[in-house]
GUZA-598406 format. One record per atom (N, C-alpha, C): x, y, z; residue in three letters. Coordinates in pm, whole numbers, plus 50000, padded with zeros to 5 digits. Layout:
BEGIN
XYZAla...
This chain:
BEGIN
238733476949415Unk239043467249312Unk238963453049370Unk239143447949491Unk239283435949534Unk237843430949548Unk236903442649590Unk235703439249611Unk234923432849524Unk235543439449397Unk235223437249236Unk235493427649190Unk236433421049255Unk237043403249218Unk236483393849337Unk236633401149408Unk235943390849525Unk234343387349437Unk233703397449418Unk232413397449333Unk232513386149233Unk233233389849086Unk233873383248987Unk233613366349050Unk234243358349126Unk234813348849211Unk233653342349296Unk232643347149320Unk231613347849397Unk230703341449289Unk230423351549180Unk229443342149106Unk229983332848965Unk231163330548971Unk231473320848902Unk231183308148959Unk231653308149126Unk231153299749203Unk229773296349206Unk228833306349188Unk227423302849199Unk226863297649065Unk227383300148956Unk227263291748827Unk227813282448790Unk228683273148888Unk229993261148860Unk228293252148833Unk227123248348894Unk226133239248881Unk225083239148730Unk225043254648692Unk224443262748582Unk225113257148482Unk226333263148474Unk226963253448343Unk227873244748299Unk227373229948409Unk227623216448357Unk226413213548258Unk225463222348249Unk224813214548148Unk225083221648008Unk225193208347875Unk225273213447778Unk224293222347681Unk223103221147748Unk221673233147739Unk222023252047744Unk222733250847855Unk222903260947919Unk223913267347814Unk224083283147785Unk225553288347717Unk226143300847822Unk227273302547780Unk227613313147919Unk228563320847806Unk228733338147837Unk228813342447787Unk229623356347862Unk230573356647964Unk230713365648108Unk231773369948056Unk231503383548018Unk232933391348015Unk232933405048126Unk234203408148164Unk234633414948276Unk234523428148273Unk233653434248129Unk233313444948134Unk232663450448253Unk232933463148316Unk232293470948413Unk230643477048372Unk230683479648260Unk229163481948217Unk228153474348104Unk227453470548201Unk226573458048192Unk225823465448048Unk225283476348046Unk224233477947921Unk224803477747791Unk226323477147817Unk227143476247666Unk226723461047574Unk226263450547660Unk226283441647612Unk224103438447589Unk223803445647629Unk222383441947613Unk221603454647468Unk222193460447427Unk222313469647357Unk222433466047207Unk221323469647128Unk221833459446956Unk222843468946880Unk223533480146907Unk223773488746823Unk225233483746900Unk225203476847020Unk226553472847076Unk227093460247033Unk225823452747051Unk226213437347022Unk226873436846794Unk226453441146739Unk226423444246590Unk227393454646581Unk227973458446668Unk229343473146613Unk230413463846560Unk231093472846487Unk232643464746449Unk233303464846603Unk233043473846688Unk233813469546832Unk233373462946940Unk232523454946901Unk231323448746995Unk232693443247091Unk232233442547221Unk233163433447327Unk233083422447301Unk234503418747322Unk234663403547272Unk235153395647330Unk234953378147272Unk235703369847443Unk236323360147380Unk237653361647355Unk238633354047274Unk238063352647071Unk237933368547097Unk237943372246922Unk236213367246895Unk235463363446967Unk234043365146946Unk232903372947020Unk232523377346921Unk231613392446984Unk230303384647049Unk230013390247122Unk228513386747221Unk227623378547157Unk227333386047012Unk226123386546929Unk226313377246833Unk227943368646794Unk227833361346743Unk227863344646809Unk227963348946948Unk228513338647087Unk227053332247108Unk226093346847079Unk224703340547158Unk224043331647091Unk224113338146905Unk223623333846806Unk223833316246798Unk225733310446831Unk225713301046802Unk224903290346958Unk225323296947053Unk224243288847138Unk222853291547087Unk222343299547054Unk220543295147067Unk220243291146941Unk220883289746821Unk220903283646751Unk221423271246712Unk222223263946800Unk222973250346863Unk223773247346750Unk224803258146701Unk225363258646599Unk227283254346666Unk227063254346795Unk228053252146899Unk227823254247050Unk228383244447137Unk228263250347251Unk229023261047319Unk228833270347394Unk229333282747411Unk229403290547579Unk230613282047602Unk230923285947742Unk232273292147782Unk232043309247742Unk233163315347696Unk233453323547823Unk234603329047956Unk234463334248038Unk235873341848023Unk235083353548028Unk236313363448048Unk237813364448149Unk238503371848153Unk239903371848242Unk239273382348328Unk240223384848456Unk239163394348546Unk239713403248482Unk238813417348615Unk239003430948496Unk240333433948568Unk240883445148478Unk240453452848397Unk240883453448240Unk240993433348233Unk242303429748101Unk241633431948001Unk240283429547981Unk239853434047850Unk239483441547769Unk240303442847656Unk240343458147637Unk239413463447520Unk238413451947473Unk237213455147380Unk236293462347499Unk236083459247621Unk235233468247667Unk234653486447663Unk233903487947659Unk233413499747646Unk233253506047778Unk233703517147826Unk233573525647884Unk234503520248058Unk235503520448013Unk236513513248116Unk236313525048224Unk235973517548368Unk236253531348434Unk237023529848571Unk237833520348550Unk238673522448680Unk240273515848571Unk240483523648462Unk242503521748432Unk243393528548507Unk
């Protein structure tokens, strides 16, 4: 688990330069499995993972549509509990 935050911590650090710009949208939640979120039947579920009550698919929509800027970052794991397929509770 520490390795997993040390990780977490690591590339937040490597994106502190990525998103000062207001171009850029960020979108990092602490889910353990990455394909939950690249997935349309995931991003469009009533349980889509979410990052302070907004689902992926409506997060991405308003960045690439510049409907808002959108620099939303999750709590580390294992707090969030929209994730799909939790595997270390």
């Amino acid at each position: 688990m520490r390795f997993l935050q040390g990780f977490r911590i690591e590339m937040l650090n490597a994106i502190k330069g990525f998103s000062q710009s207001r171009e850029n949208g960020l979108f990092i939640n602490s889910c353990f499995a990455h394909c939950q979120t690249e997935r349309q039947d995931t991003w469009f579920a009533a349980n889509s993972p979410e990052i302070r009550n907004k689902a992926i698919a409506i997060a991405v929509g308003d960045w690439y549509f510049d409907r808002a800027g959108v620099k939303i970052i999750d709590c580390p794991y294992p707090c969030d509990k929209s994730c799909h397929n939790l595997v270390f509770k």
